[in-house]
C-alpha positions as CSV (number, residue, x, y, z in Angstrom):
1,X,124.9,122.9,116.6
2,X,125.4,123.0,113.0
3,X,122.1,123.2,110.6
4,X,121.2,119.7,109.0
5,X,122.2,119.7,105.4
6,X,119.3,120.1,103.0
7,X,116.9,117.8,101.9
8,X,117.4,118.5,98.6
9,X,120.8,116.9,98.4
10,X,119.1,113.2,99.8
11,X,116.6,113.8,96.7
12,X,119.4,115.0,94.4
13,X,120.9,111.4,95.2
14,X,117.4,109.9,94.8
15,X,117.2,111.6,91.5
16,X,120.5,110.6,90.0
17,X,120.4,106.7,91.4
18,X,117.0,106.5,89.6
19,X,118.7,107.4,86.4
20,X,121.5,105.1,86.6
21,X,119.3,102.0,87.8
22,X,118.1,100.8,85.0
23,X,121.7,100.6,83.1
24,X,123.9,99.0,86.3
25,X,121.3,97.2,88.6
26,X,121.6,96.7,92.2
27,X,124.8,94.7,91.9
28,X,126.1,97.3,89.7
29,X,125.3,100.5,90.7
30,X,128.2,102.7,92.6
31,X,127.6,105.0,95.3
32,X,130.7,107.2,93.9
33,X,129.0,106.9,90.3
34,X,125.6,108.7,92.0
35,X,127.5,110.9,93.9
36,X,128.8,112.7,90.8
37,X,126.0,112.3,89.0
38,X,124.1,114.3,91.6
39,X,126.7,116.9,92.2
40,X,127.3,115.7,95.6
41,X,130.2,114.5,97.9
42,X,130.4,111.2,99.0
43,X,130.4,112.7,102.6
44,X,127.0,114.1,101.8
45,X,126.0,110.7,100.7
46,X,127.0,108.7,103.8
47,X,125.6,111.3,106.4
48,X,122.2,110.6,104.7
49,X,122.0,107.0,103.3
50,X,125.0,105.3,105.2
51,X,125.3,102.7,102.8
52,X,124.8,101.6,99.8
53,X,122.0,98.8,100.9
54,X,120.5,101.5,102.3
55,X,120.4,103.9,99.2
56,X,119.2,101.1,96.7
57,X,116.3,100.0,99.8
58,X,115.8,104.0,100.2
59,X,115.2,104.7,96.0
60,X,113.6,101.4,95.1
61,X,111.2,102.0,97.8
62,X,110.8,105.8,96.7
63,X,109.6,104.7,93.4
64,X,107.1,102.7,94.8
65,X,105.3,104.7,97.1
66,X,105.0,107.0,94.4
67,X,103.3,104.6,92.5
68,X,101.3,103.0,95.9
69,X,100.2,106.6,96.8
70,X,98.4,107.3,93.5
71,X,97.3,103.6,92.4
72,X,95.4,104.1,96.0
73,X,93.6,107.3,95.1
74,X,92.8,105.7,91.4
75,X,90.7,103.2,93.2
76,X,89.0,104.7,95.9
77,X,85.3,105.1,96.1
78,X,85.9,108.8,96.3
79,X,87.2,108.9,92.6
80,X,84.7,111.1,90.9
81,X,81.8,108.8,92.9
82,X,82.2,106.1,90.1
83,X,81.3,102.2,90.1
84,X,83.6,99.1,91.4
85,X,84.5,98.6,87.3
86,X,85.0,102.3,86.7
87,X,87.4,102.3,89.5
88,X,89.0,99.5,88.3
89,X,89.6,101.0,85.1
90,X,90.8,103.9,86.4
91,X,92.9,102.4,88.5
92,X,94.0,99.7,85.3
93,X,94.9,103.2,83.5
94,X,96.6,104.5,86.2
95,X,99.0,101.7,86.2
96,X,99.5,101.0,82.4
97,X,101.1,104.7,82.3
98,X,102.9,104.5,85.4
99,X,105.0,100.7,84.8
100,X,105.2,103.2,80.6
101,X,106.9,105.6,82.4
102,X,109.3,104.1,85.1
103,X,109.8,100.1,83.0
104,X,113.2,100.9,82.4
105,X,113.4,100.8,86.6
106,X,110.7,98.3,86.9
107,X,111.9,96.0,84.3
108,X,115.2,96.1,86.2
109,X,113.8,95.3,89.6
110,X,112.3,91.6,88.1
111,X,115.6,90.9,86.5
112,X,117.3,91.4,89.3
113,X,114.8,89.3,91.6
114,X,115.1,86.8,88.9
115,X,118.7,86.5,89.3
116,X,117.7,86.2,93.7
117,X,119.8,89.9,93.9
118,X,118.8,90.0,97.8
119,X,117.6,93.6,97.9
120,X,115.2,93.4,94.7
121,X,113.9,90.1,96.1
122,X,113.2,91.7,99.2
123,X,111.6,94.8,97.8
124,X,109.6,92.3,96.0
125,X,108.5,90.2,98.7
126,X,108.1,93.5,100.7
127,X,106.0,95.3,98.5
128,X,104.2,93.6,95.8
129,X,102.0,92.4,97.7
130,X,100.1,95.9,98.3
131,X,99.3,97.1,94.7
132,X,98.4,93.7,94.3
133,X,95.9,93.9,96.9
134,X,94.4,96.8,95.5
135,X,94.0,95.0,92.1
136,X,92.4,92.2,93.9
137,X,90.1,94.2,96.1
138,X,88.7,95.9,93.2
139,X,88.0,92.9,90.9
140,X,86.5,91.9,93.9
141,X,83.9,94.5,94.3
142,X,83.1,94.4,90.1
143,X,82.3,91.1,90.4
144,X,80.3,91.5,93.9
145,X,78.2,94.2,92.2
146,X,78.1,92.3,89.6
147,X,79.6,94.2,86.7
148,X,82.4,91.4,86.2
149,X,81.7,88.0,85.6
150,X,82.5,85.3,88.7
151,X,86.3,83.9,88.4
152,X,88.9,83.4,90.6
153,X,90.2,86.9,91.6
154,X,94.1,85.7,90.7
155,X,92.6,84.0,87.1
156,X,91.4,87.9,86.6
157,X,94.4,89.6,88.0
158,X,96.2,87.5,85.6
159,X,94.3,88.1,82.5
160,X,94.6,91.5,82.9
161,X,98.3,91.9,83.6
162,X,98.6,90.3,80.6
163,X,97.0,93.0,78.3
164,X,98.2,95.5,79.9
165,X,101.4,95.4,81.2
166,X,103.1,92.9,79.0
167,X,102.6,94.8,75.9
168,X,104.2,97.7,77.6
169,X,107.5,95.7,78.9
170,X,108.0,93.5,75.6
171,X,107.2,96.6,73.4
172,X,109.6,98.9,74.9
173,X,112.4,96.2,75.4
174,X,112.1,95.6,71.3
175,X,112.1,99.4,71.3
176,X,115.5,99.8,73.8
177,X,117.5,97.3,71.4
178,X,117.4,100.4,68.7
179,X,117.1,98.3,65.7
180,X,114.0,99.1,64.1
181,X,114.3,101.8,61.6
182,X,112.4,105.2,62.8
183,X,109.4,104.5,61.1
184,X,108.5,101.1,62.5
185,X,109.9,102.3,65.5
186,X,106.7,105.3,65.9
187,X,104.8,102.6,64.4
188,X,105.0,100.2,67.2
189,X,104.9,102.8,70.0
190,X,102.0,104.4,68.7
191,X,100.5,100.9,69.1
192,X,101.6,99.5,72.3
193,X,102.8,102.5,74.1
194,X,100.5,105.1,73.9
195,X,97.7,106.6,75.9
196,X,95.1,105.3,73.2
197,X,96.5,101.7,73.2
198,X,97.0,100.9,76.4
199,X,93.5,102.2,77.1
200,X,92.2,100.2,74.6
201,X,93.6,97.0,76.1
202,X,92.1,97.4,79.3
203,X,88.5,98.0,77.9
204,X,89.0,95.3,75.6
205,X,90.4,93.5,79.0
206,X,87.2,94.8,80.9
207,X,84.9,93.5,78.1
208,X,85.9,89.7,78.1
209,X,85.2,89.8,81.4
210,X,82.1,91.0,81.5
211,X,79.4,88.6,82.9
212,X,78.2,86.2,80.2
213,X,74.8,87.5,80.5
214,X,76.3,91.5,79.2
215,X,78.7,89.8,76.6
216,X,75.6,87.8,74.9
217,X,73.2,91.0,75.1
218,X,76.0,93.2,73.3
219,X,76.4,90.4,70.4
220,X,72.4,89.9,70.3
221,X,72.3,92.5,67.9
222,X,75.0,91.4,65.1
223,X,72.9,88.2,65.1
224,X,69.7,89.8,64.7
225,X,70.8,91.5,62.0
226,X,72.2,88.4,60.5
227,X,69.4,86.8,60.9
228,X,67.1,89.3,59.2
229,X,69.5,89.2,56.3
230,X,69.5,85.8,55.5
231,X,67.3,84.0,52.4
């Protein structure tokens, strides 16, 4: 019997179709286009994907468990022993680098679901559900111990996305279009995009929704001081 080909070859393919995503889509991209990319023969290909549903189901779903595996981890009640909002943060920070990272894939995934592309709307359906659930179990627990004030979970979970995420997909799609000289170009990276910014969002995030009783003890000093200071 011969040996099985490597695995190397299927993650060669992986490898390749992840590049190529983000310019060509799911309606775009070409199994003979990832095939070269990859240094691999279309024979190759077929023995370990079969088709090209397959291949997009097989890398869309690679990127996510990637990202599943370690959002997870990020909010577990092992990380470091830390508190429901510690591990929310963490697991906020987690994500903020990760959709950085991967939002030329990720950014194509929703415009293909947008445009009902049957295999993003299914990974969609399929799996957003779970990192979700995460988000929503641990806003849960902050506001259960107390450390986050009482809202609907989803009014939270939207709030924030918001400062997190859509900084990071609006920034770097202004960014892509490559018309801001180099200098405005660091500028608004630096601001949006980095470690410090998008780490800054989610404690300013984590702040506004701190229970009103917190948010009025951490401004009861400006006003002291303002009364004290006036004639």
């Amino acid at each position: 019997m011969p040996p099985r080909p490597s695995r190397n070859l299927d993650r060669a393919l992986l490898a390749a179709g992840r590049e190529l995503f983000a310019g060509r889509g799911c309606a775009g991209l070409s199994i003979r286009e990832v095939a070269d990319a990859a240094g691999v023969n279309l024979g190759m290909f077929h023995y370990h994907f079969k088709t090209r549903e397959a291949f997009l189901r097989a890398l869309l779903q690679s990127v996510y468990e990637e990202m599943y595996s370690q959002l997870a981890a990020a909010g577990t009640e092992a990380a470091a022993g830390k508190g429901a909002l510690d591990r929310l943060r963490a697991a906020l920070r987690f994500m903020g680098r990760f959709v950085r990272t991967n939002r030329p894939v990720l950014a194509r995934v929703l415009a293909d679901a947008l445009c009902h592309e049957p295999i993003a709307l299914a990974f969609v359906r399929e799996n957003f559900p779970r990192h979700l659930g995460v988000i929503h179990a641990l806003i849960q627990a902050a506001q259960d111990s107390g450390e986050m004030a009482r809202m609907p979970v989803p009014q939270a979970m939207g709030f924030c996305a918001g400062s997190l995420a859509t900084p990071i997909l609006f920034g770097g799609a202004v960014l892509d279009i490559g018309k801001l000289p180099a200098p405005q170009a660091a500028a608004l990276r630096s601001m949006l995009l980095s470690d410090e910014a998008i780490d800054q969002r989610i404690d300013l995030a984590l702040a506004a929704l701190a229970p009103p009783a917190k948010s009025v003890a951490a401004r009861a000093p400006s006003r002291t001081r303002n009364k004290r200071g006036a004639p």
